[in-house]
DSSP file (Angstrom, degrees, kcal/mol; ACC not computed):
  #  RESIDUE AA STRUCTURE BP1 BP2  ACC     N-H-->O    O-->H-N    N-H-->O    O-->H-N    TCO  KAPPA ALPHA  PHI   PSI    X-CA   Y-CA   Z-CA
    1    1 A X    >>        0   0    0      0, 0.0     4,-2.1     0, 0.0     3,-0.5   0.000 360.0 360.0 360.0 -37.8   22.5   -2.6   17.7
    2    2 A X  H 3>  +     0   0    0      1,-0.3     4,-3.3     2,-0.2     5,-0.1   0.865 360.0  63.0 -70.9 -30.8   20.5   -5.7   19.2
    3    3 A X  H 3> S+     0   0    0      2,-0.2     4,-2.1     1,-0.2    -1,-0.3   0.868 106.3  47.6 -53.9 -36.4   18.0   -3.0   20.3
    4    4 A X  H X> S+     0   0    0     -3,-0.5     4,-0.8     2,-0.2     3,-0.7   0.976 112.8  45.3 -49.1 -52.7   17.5   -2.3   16.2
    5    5 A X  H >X S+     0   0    0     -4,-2.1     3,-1.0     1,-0.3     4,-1.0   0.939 105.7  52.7 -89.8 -35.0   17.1   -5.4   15.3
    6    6 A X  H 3X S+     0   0    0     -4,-3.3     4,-1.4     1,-0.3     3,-0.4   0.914 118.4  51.1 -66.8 -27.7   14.5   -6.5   18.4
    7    7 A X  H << S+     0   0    0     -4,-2.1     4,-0.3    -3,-0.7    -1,-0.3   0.524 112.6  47.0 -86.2   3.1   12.5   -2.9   16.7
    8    8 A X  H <X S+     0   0    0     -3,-1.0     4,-1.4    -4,-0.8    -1,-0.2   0.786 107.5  45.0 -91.0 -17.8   12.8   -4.3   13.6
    9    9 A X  H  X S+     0   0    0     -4,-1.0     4,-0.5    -3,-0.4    -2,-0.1   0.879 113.4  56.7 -93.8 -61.8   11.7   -7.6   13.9
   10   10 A X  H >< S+     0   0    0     -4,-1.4     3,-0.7     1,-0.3     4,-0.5   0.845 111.9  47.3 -15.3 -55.7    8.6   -5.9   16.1
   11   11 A X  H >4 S+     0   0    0     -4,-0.3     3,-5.9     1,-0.3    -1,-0.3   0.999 104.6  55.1 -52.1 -77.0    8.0   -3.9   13.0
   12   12 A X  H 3< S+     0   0    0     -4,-1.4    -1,-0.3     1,-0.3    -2,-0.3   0.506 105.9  51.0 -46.2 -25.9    8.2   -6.8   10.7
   13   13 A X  T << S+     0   0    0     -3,-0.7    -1,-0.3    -4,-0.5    -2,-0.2   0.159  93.4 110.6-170.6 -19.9    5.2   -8.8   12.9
   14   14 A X    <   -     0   0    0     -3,-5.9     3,-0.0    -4,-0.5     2,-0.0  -0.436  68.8-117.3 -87.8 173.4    2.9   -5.3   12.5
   15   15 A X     >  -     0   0    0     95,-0.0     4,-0.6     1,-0.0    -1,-0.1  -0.181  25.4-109.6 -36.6 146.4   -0.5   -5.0   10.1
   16   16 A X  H  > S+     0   0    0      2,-0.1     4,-0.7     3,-0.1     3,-0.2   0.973 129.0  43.9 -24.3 -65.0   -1.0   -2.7    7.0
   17   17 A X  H  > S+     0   0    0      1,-0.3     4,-1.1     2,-0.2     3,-0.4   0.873 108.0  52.4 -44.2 -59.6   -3.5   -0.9    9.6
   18   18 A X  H  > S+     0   0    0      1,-0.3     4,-1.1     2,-0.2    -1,-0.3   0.640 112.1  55.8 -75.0 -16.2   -1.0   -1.0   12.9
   19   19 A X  H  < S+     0   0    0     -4,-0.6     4,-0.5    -3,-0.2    -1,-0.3   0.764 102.4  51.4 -71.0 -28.6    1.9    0.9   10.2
   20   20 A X  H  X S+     0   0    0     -4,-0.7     4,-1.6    -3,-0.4    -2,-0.2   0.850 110.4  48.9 -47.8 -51.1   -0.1    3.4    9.4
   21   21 A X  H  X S+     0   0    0     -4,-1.1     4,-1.7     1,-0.3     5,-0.2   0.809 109.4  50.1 -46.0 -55.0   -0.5    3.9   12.8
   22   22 A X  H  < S+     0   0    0     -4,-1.1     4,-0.4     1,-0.2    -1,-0.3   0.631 105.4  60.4 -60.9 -32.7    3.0    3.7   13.4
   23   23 A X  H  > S+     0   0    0     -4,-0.5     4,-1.7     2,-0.2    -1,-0.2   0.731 104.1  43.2 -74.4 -49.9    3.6    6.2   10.9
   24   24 A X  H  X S+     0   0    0     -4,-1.6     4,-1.9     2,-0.2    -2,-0.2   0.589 107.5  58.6 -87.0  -2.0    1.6    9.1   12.2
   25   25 A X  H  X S+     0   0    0     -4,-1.7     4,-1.3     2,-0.2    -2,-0.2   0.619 113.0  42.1 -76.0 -26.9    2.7    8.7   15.7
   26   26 A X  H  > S+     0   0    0     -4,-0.4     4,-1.9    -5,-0.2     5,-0.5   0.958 113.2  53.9 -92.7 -18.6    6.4    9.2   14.2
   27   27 A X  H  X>S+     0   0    0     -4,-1.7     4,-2.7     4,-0.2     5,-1.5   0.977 114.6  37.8 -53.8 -52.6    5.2   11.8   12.0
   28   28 A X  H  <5S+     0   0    0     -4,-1.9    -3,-0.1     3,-0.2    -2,-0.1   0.882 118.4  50.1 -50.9 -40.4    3.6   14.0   15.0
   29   29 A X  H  <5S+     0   0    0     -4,-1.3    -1,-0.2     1,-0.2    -2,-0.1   0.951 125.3  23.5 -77.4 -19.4    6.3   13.2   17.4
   30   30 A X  H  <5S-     0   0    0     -4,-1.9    -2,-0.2    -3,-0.4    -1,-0.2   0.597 106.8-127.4-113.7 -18.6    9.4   14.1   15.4
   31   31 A X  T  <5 +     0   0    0     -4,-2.7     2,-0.3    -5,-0.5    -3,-0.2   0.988  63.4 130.7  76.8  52.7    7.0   16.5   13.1
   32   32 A X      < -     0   0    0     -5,-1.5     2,-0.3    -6,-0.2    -1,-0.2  -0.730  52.9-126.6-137.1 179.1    8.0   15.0    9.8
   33   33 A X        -     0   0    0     -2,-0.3    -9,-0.0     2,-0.1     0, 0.0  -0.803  11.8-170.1-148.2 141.1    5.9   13.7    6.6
   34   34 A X        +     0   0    0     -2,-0.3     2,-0.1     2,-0.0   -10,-0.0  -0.134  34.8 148.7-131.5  51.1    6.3   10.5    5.3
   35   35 A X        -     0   0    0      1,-0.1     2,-0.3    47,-0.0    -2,-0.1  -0.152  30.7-158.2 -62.4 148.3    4.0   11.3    2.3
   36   36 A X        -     0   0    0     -2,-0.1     2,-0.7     2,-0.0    -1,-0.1  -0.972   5.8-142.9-108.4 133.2    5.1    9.5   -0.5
   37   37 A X        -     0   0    0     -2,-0.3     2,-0.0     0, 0.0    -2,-0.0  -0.857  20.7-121.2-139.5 151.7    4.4   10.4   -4.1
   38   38 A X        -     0   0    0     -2,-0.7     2,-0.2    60,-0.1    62,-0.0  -0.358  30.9-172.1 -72.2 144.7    3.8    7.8   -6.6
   39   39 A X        -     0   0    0      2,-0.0     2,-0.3    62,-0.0    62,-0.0  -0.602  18.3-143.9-101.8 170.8    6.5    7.8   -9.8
   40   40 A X        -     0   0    0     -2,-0.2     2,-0.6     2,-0.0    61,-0.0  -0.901  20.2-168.6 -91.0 177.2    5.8    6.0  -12.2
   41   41 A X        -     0   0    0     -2,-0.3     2,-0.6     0, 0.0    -2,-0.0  -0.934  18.2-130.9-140.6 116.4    9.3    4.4  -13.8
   42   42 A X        -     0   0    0     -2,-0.6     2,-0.1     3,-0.0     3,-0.1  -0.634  29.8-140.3 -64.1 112.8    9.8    2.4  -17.3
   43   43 A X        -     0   0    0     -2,-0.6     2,-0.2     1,-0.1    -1,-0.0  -0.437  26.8 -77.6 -77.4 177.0   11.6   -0.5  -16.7
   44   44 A X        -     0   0    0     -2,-0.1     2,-0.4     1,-0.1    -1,-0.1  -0.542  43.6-121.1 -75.0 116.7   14.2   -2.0  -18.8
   45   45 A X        +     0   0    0     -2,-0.2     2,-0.2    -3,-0.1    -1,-0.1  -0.514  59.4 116.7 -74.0 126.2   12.9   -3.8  -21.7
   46   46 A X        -     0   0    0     -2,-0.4     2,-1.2     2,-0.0     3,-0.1  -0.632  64.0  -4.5-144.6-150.6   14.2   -8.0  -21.7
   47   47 A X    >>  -     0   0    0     -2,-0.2     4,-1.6     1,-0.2     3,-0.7  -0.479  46.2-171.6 -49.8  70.5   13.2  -10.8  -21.5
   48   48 A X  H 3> S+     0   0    0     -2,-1.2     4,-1.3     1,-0.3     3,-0.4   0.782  91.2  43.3 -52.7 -43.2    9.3  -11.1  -21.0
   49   49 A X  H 3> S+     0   0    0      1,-0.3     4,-1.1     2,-0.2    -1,-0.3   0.854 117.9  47.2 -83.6 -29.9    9.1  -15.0  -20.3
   50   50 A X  H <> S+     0   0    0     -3,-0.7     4,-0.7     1,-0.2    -1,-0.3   0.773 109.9  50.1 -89.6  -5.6   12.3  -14.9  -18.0
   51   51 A X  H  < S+     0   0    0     -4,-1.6    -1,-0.2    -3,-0.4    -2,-0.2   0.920 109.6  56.8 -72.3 -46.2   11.0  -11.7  -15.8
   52   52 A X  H  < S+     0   0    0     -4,-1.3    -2,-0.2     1,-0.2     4,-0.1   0.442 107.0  52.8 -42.1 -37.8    7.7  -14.0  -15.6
   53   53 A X  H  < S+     0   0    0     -4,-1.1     2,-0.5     2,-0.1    -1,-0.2   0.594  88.2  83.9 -24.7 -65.9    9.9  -16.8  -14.1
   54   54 A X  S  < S-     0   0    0     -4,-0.7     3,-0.1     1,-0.1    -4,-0.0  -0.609  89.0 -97.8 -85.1 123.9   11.4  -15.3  -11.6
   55   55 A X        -     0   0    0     -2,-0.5    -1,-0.1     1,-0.1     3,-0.1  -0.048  38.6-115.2 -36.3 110.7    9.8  -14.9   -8.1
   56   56 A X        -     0   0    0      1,-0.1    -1,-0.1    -4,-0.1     3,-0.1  -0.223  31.4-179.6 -41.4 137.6    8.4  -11.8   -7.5
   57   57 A X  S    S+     0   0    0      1,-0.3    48,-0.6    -3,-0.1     2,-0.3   0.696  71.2  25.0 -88.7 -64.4   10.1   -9.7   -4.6
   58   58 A X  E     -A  104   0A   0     46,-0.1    -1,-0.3    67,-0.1     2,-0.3  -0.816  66.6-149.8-117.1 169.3    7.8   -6.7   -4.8
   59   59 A X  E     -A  103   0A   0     44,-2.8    44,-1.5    -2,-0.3    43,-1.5  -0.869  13.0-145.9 -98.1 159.8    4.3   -5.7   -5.9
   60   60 A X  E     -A  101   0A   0     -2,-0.3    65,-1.0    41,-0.2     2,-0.9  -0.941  27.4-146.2-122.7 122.1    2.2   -2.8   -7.2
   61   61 A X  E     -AB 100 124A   0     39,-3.0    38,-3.5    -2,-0.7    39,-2.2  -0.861  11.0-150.9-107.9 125.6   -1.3   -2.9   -5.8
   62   62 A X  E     -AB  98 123A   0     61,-2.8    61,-3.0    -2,-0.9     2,-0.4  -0.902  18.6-146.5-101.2 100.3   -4.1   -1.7   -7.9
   63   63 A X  E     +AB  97 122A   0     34,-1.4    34,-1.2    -2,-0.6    33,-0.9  -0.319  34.9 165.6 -27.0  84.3   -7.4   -0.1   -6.9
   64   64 A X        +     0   0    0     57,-5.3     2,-0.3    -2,-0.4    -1,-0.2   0.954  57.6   3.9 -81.3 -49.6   -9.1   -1.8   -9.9
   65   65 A X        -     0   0    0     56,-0.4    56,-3.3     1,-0.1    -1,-0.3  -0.957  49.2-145.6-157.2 142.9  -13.1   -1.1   -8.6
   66   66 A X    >   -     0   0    0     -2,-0.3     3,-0.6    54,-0.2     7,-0.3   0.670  38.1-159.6 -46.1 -33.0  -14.8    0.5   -6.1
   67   67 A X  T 3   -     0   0    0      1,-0.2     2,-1.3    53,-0.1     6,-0.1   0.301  37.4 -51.0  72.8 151.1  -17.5   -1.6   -5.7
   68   68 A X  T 3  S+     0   0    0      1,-0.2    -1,-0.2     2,-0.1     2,-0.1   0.298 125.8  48.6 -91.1  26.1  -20.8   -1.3   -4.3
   69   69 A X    <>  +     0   0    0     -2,-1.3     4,-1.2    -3,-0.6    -1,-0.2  -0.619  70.0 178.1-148.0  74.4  -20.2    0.4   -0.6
   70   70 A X  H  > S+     0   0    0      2,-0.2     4,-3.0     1,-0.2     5,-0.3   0.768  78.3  55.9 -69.0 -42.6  -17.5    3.7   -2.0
   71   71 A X  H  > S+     0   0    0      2,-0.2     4,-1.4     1,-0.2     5,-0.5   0.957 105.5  50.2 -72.0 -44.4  -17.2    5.2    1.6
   72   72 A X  H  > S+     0   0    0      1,-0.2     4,-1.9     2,-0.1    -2,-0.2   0.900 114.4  42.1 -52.7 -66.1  -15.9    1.9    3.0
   73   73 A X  H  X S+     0   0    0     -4,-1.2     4,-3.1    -7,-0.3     5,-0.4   0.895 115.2  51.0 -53.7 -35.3  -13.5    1.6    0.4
   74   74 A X  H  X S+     0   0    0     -4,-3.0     4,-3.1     2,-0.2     5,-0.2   0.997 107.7  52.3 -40.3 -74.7  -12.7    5.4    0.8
   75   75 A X  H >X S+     0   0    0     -4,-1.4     4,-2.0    -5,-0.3     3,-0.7   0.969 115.9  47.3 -33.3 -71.1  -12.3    5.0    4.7
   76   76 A X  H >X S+     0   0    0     -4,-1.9     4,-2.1    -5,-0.5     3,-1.3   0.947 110.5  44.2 -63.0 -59.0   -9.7    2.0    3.7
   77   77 A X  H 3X S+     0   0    0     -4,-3.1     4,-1.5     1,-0.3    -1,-0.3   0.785 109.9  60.4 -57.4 -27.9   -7.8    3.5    1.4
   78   78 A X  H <X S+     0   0    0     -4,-3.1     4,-1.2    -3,-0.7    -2,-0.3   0.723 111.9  39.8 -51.1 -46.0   -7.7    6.5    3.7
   79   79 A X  H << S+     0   0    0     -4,-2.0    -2,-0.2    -3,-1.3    -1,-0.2   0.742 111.6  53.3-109.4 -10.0   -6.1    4.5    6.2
   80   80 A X  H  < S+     0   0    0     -4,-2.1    -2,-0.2     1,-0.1    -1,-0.2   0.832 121.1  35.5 -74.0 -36.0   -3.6    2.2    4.0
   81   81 A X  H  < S-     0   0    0     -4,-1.5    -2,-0.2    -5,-0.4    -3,-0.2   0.749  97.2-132.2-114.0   2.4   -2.2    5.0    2.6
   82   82 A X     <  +     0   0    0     -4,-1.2    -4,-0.1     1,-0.2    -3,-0.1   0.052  58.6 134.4  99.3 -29.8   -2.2    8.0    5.4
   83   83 A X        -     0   0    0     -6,-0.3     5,-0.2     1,-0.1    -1,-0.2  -0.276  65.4 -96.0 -75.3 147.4   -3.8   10.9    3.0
   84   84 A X     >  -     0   0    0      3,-0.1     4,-4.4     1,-0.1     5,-0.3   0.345  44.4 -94.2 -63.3 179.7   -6.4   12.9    4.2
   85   85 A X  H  > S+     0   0    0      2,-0.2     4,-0.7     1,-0.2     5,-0.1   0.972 125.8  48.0 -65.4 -57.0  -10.1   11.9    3.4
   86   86 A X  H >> S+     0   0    0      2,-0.2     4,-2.5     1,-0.2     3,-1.0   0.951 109.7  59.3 -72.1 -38.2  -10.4   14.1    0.2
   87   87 A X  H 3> S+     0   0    0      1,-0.3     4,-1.5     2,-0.2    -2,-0.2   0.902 113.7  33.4 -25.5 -61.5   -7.1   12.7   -0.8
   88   88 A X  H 3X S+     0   0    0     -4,-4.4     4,-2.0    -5,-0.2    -1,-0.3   0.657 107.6  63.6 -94.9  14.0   -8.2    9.6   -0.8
   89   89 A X  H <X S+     0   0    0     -3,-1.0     4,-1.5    -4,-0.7    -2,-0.2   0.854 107.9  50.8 -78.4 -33.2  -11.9   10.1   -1.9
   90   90 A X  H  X S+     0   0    0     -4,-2.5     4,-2.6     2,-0.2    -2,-0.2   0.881 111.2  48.8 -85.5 -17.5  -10.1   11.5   -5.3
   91   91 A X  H  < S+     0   0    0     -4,-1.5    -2,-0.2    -5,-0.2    -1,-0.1   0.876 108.8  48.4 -52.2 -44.5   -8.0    8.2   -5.5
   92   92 A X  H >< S+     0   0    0     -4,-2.0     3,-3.9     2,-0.1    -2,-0.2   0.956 114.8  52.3 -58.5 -81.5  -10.9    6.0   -5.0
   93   93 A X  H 3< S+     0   0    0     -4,-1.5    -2,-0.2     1,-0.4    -3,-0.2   0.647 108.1  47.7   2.4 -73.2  -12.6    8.4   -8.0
   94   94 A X  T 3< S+     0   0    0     -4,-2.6    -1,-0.4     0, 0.0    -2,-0.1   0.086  93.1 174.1 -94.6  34.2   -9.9    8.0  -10.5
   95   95 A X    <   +     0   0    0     -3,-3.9     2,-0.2    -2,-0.1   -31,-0.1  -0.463  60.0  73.5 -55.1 142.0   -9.8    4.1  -10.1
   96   96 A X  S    S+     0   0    0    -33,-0.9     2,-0.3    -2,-0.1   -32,-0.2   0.577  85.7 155.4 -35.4 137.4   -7.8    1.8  -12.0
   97   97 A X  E     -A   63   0A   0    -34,-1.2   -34,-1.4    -2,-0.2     3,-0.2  -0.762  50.6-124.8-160.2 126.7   -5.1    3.8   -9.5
   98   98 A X  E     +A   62   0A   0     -2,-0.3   -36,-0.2   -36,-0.2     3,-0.1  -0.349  32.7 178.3 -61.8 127.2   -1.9    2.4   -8.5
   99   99 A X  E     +     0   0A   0    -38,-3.5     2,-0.4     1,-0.6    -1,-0.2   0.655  65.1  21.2-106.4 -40.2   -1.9    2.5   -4.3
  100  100 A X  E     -A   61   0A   0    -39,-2.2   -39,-3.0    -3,-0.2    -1,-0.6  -0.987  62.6-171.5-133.7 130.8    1.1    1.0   -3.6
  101  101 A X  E    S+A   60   0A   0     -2,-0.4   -41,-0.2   -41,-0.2   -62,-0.0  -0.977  75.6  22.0-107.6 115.6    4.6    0.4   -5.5
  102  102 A X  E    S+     0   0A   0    -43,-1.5   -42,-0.2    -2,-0.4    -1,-0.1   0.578  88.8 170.5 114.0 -13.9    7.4   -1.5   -4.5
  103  103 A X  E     -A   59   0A   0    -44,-1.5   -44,-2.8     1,-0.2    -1,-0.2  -0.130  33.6-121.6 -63.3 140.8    5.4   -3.8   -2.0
  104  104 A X  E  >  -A   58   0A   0    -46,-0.2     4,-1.4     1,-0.1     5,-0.2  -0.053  28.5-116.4 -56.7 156.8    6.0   -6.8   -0.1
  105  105 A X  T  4 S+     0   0    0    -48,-0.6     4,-0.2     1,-0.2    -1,-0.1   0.737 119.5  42.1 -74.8  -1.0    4.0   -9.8   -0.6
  106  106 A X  T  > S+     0   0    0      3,-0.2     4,-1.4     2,-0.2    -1,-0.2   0.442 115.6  54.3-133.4 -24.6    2.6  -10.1    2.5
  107  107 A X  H  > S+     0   0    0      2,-0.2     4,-2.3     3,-0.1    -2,-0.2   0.952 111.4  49.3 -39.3 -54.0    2.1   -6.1    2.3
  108  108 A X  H  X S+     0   0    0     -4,-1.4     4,-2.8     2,-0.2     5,-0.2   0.743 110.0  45.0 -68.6 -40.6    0.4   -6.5   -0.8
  109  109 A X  H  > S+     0   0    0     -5,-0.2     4,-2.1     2,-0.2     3,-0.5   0.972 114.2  54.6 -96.0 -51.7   -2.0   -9.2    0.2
  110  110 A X  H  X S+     0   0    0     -4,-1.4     4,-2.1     1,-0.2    -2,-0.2   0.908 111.0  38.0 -47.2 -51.6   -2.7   -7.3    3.3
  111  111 A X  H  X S+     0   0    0     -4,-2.3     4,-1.7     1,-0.2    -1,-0.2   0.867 111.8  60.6 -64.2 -34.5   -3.6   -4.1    1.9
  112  112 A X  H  X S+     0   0    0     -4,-2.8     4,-1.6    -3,-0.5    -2,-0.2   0.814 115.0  48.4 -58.5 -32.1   -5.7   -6.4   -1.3
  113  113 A X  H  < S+     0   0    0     -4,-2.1     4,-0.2    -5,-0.2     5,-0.2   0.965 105.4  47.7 -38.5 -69.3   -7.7   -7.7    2.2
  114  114 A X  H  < S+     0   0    0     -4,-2.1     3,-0.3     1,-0.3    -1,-0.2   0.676 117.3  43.6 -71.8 -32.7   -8.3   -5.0    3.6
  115  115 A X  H  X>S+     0   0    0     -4,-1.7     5,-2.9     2,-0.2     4,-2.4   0.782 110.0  53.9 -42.7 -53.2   -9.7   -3.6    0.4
  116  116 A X  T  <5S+     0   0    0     -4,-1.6    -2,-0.2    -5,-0.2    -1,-0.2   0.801 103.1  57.9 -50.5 -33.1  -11.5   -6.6   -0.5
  117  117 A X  T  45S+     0   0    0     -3,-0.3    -1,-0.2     1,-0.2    -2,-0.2   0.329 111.7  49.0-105.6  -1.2  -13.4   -6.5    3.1
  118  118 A X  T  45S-     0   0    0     -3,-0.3    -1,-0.2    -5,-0.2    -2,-0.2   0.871 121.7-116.0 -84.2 -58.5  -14.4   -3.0    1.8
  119  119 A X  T  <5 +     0   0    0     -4,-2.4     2,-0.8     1,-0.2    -3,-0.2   0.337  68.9 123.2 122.7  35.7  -15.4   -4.2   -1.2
  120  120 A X      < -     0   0    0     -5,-2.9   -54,-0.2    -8,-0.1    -1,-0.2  -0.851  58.3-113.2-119.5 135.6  -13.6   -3.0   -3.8
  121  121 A X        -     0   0    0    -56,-3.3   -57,-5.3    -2,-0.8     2,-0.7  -0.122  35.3-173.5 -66.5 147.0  -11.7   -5.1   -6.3
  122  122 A X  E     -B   63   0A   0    -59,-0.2     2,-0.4   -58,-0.1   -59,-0.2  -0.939  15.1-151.7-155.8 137.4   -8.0   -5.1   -6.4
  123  123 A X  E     -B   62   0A   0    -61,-3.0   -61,-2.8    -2,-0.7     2,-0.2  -0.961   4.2-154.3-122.9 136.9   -5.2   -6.4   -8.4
  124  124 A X  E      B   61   0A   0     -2,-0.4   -63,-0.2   -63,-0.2   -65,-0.0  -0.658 360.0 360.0 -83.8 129.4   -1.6   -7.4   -7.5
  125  125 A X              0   0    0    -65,-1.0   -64,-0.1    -2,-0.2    -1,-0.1   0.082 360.0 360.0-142.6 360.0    1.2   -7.3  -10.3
């Protein structure tokens, strides 16, 4: 077990970029996908002001605009989310597009970086 936890913490300490990474070395070696595909989900209608209140846990990062250099951001999104080139060339395309659901804050603001340093605009909610 202490061996878990010392790859977990290792884990915890890595980049957007260096997960990605991490991601298609365990897909090729074990030969498994770890595609994701985005839901969307209605939440439970309550309480707007007290939902508002309470610290966010997770985030949804939104590809608001491309911005004026499309292949960088392509290239980025390409490598934030895993998906082949034209994959993400038609995400970038259909922007507003939800990239990520369910994100950390310190996911969130990484991947809004790396995006940013592309040069595409991006919003956290």
């Amino acid at each position: 077990m202490a061996d878990i936890a010392k790859i977990i913490d290792e884990i915890k300490g890595m980049t957007v970029l260096e997960l990605n990474e991490l991601v298609k070395a365990i897909e090729e070696e074990f030969g498994v996908s770890a595609a994701a595909t985005a839901v969307a989900v209605a939440g439970p209608v309550g309480d707007a002001a007290g939902d508002e209140a309470a610290e966010k846990d997770s985030y949804t990062v939104v590809l608001t605009e491309i911005g004026p250099s499309k292949m960088n951001v392509i290239k980025a999104v390409k490598e934030i989310t895993g998906l082949s080139l034209k994959e993400s060339k038609e995400i970038v395309d259909a922007a507003p597009k939800t990239l990520k659901e369910d994100a950390s804050q310190s996911e969130a603001e990484e991947i809004q970086k790396v995006l940013k340093e592309a040069g595409a605009t991006v919003e956290l909610k």
